[in-house]
C-alpha positions as CSV (number, residue, x, y, z in Angstrom):
1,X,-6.1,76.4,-64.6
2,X,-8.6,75.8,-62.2
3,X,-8.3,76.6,-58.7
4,X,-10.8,73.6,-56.4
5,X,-10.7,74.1,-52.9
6,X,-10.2,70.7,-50.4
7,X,-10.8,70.4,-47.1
8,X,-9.9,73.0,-44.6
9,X,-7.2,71.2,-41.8
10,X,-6.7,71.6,-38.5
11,X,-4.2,74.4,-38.8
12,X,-7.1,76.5,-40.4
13,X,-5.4,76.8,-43.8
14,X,-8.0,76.2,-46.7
15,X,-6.5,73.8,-49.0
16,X,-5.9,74.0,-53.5
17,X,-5.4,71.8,-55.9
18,X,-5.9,73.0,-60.0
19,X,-7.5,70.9,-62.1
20,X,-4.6,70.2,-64.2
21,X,-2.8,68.3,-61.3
22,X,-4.9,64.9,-62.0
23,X,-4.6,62.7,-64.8
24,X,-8.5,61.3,-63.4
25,X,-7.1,59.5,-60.8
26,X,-8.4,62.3,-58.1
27,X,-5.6,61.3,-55.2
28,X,-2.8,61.8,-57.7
29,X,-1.5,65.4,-56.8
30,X,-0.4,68.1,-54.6
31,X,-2.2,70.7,-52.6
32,X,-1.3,74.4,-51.7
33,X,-2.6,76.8,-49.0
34,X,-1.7,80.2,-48.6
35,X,-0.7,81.9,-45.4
36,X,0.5,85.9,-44.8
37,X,4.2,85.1,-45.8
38,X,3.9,81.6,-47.2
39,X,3.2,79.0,-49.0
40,X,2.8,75.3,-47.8
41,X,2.6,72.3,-49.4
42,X,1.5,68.6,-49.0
43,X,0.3,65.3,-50.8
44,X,-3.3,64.8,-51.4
45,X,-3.2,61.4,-50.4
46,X,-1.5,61.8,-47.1
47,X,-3.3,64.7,-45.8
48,X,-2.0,64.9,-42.3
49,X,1.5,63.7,-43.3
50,X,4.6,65.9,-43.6
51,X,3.9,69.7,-45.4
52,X,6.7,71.7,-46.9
53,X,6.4,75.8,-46.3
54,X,8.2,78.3,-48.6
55,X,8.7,81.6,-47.7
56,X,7.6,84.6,-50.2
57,X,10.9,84.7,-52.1
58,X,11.6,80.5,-52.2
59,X,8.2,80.0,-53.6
60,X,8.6,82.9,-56.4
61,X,11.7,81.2,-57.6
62,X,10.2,77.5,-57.1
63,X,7.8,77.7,-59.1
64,X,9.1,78.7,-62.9
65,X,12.1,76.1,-61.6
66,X,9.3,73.1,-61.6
67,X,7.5,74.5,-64.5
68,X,10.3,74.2,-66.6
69,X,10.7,70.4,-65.8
């Protein structure tokens, strides 16, 4: 996987999104930033919409849950 970086928002977080995560259609995925403690979360395509924040321990267990899907 590789890691691109996006744009950095207002909230100073610098913004992911891997390379797997589009099918060529480049608005077609999530993006992650990291913060001490956290982990948030929004849609490419709506980049000052809603964001979803997972705490150390959620995000450890979020993530092999999804990758199993």
């Amino acid at each position: 996987m590789n890691r691109r970086a996006s744009v950095q928002g207002v909230s100073g977080l610098v913004w992911f999104k891997s390379s797997y995560s589009s099918d060529g259609n480049e608005g077609d995925c999530v993006e992650t930033a990291t913060a001490p403690g956290a982990m948030h979360v929004r849609d490419s395509k709506n980049l000052s919409g809603p964001q979803l924040t997972f705490g150390e321990t959620a995000w450890a267990g979020f993530v092999p849950y999804v990758a199993g899907r």
